[in-house]
C-alpha positions in Angstrom: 0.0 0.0 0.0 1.8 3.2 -1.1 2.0 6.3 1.5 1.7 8.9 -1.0 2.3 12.8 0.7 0.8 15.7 -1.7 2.6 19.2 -1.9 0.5 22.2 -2.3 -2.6 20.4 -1.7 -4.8 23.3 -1.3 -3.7 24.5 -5.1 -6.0 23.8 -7.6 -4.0 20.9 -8.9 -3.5 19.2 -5.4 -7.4 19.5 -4.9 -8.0 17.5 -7.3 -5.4 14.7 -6.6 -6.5 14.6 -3.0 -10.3 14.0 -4.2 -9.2 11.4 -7.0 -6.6 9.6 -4.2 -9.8 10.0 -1.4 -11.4 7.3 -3.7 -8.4 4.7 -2.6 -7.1 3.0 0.3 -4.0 4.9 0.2 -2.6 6.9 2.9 -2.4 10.0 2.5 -0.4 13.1 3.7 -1.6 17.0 2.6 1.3 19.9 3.2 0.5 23.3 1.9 2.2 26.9 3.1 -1.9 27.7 4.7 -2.4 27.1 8.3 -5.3 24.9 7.7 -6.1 22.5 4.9 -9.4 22.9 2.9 -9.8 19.1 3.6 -11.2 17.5 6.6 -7.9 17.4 8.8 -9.4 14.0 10.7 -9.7 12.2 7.8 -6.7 13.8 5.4 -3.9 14.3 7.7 -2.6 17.5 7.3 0.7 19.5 8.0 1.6 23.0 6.9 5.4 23.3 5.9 7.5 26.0 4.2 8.9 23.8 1.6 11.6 26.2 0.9 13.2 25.3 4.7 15.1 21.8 4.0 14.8 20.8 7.6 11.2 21.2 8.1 10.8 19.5 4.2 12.9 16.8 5.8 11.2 16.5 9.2 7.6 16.1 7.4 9.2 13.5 5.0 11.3 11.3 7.7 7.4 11.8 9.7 5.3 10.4 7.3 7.4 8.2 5.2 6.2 8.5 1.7 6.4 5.8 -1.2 5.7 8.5 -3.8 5.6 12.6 -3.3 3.5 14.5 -5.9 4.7 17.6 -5.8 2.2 20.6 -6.9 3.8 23.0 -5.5 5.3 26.1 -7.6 5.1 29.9 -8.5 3.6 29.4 -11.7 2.7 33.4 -12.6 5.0 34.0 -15.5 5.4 37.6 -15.1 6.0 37.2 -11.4 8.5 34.8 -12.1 10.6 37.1 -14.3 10.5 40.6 -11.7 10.9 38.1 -8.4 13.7 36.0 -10.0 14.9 35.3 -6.2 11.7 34.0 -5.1 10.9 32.0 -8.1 14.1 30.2 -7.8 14.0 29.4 -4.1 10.5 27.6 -4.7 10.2 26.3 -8.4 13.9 25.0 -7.8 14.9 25.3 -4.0 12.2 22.9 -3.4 12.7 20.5 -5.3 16.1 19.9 -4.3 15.1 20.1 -0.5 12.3 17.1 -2.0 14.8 15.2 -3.6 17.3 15.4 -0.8 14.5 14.6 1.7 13.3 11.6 -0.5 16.4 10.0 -1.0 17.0 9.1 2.5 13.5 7.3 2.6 13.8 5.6 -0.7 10.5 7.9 -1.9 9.7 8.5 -5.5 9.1 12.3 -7.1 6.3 13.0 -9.4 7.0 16.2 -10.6 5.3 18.9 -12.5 6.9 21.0 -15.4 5.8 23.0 -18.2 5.6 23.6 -21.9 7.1 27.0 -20.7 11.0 25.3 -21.2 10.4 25.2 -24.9 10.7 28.4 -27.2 7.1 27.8 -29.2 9.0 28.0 -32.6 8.1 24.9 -33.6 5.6 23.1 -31.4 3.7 21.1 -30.4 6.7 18.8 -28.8 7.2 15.8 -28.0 9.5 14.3 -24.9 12.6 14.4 -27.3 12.2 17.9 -28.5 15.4 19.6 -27.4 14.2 22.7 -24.4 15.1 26.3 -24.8 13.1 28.5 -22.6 12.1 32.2 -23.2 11.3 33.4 -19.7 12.7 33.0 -16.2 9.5 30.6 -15.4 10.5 28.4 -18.0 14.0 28.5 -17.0 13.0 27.7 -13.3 10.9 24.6 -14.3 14.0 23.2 -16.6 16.2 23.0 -13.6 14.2 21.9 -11.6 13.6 18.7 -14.3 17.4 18.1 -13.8 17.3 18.3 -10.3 15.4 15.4 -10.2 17.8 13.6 -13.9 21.0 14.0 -11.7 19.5 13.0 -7.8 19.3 9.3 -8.1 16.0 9.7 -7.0 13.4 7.9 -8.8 11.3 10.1 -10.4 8.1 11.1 -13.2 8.6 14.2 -14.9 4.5 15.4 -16.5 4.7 18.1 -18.2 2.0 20.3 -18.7 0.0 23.4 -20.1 -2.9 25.8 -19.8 -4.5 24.3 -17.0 -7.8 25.2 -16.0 -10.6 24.2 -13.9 -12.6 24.9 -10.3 -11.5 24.5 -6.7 -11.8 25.9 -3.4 -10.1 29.1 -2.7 -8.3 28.6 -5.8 -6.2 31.4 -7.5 -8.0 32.7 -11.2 -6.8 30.6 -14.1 -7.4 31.5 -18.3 -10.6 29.8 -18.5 -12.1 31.2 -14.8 -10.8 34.5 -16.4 -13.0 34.1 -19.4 -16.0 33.0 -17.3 -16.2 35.9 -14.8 -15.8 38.8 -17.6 -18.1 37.6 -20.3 -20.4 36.6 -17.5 -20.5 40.0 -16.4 -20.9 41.0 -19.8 -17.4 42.8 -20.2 -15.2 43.1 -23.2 -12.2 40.9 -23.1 -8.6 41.0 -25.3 -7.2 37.9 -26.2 -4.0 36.6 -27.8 -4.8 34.4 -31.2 -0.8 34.4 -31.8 -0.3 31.6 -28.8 -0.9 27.8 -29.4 -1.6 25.1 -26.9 -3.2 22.4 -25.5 -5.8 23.3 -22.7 -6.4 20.9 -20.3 -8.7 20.2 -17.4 -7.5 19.9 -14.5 -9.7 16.8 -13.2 -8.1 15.4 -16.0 -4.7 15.5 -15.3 -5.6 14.8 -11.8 -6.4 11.6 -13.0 -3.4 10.8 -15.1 -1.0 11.5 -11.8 -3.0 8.7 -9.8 -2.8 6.5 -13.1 1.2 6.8 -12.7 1.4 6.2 -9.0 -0.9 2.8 -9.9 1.4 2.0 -12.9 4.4 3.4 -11.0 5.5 4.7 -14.5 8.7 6.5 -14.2 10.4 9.3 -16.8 9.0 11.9 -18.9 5.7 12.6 -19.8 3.6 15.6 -22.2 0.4 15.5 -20.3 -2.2 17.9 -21.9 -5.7 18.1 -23.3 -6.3 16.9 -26.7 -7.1 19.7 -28.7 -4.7 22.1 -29.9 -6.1 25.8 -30.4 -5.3 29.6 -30.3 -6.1 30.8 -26.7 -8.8 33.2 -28.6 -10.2 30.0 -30.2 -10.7 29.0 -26.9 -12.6 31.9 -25.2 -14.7 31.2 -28.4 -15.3 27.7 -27.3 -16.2 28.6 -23.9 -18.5 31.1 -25.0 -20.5 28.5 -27.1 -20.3 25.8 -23.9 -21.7 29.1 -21.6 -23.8 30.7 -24.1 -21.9 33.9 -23.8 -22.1 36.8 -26.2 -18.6 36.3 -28.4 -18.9 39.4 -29.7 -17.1 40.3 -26.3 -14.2 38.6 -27.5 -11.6 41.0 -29.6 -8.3 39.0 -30.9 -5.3 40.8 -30.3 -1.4 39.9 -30.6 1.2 39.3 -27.3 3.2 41.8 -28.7 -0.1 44.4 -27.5 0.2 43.6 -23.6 4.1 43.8 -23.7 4.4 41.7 -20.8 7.4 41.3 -18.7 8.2 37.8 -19.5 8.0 36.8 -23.3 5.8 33.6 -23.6 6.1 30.3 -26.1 3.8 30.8 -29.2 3.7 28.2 -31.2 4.1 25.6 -28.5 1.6 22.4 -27.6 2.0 19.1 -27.0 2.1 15.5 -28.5 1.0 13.4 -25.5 1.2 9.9 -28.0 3.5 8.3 -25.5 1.1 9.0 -22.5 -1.7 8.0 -24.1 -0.1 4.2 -25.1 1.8 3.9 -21.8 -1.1 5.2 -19.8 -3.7 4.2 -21.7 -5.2 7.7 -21.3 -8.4 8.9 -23.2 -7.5 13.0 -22.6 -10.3 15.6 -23.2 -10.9 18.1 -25.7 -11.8 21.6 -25.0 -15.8 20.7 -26.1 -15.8 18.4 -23.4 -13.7 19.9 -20.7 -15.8 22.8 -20.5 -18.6 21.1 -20.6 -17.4 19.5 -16.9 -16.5 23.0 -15.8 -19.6 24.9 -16.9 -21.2 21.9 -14.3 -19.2 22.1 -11.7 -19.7 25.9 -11.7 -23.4 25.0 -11.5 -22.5 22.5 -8.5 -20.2 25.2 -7.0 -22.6 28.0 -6.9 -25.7 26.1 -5.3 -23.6 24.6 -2.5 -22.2 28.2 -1.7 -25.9 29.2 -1.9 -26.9 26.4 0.7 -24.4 27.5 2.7 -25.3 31.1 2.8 -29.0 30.0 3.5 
């Protein structure tokens, strides 16, 4: 029975794992920089940790001891990334090592998260031998921290990801909440038709973590939603799925926001080798935001009931 410990588990991401994992016998372990988790402490234990502090990274690890970590845990705004370069590196590569170091000494296995953000987007969508080159400081945080984990003897799955979206609790806005909450208030939005990817749901990926830890599949993975479209293509699609006006929606370039950190363009991925070695059946965007637009539904009348 594997002792799996989940980092950022009140992210959106580590949500999601925690409710797929709740569904097993596993035992599980939340850590999150929050006082309190958003999980029933009784039945999820729960410790809060500053990851970025090896001893206290250690003491939770050498507490608990894991079989697998998943760690969810990172600074993922881009722009942040490239201004704070300090902070950015002391948690999207700091911990990491302090995991790694920590895991070592209980025999524990890293899955990992990582990014289409270490490729250029010059010639996407990639596949796990495409050669990285990242643009931004983000990017360049995530690469290391892939070969931390290459060069620490640890055991260790690499997914890498992109545009993630989806629903949680106390959850930080991502591109698709974005969309929702302006064109559901009926206000003009500016999108970039110049950026390619593959969105992906984050229930979904959820999913294809726990399939790993059962298959105990180790390496590299592109782990992404099926469909590859234009991030204006997208607020299209969601507009359809919501019945939003899409005349709200106005196309515009990167270039125009002249943001601090430059992004990949043509990026996405090919997730072929997940698919066969996972047997995973990804969504599209259709169906992806179809499963938001209902959990919205859910999440709304069970904030109402609890107002009542």
């Amino acid at each position: 029975m594997k002792r799996i410990l989940i980092t950022g588990s009140n992210g959106l991401l580590g949500q999601k794992i925690v409710e797929v994992l709740s569904r097993t016998k596993y035992p599980l372990m939340l850590v999150s920089i929050e006082k309190h988790s958003i999980f029933n402490e009784e039945a999820f234990p729960y410790r809060q940790v500053d990851l970025t502090k090896r001893q206290d990274v250690r003491n939770v690890i050498d507490e608990f001891e894991p079989d697998v970590i998943v760690n969810t845990a990172a600074v993922t705004d881009v722009d942040l990334c490239e201004t704070e370069r300090e902070l950015a590196w002391q948690v999207n590569v700091g911990i990491v090592e302090n995991l790694a170091f920590a895991a070592k000494l209980v025999g524990a296995k890293i899955i990992h998260l990582s990014t289409d953000y270490v490729f250029d987007g010059k010639n996407g969508p990639y596949n796990e031998l495409d050669r990285p080159n990242p643009l931004s400081y983000y990017g360049r945080t995530k690469l290391t921290s892939e070969n931390v984990l290459l060069t620490s003897g640890v055991q260790y799955t690499i997914i890498r990801t992109m545009v993630l979206y989806g629903i949680g609790v106390n959850v930080k806005s991502n591109f698709a909440l974005w969309i929702y909450n302006n064109l559901k208030e009926k206000k003009p939005i500016r999108t970039v038709d110049d950026q390619i990817g593959n969105p992906t749901l984050v229930d979904d990926l959820a999913f294809a973590i726990v399939k790993i830890i059962e298959l105990d599949r180790t390496g590299l993975y592109h782990i992404a939603g099926t469909d590859l479209v234009s991030r204006y293509d997208f607020a299209l699609m969601l507009a359809d799925v919501f019945k939003f006006n899409k005349k709200l929606i106005t196309p515009v370039k990167s270039s125009t926001f002249k943001q601090p950190a430059p992004r990949p363009l043509k990026s996405g991925f090919i997730i072929l080798k997940a698919q066969t070695e996972l047997d995973l059946k990804m969504f599209g965007v259709k169906y992806g935001l179809t499963i938001l637009k209902n959990q919205l539904e859910m999440y709304s009348s069970q904030s109402m009931d609890d107002s009542n």
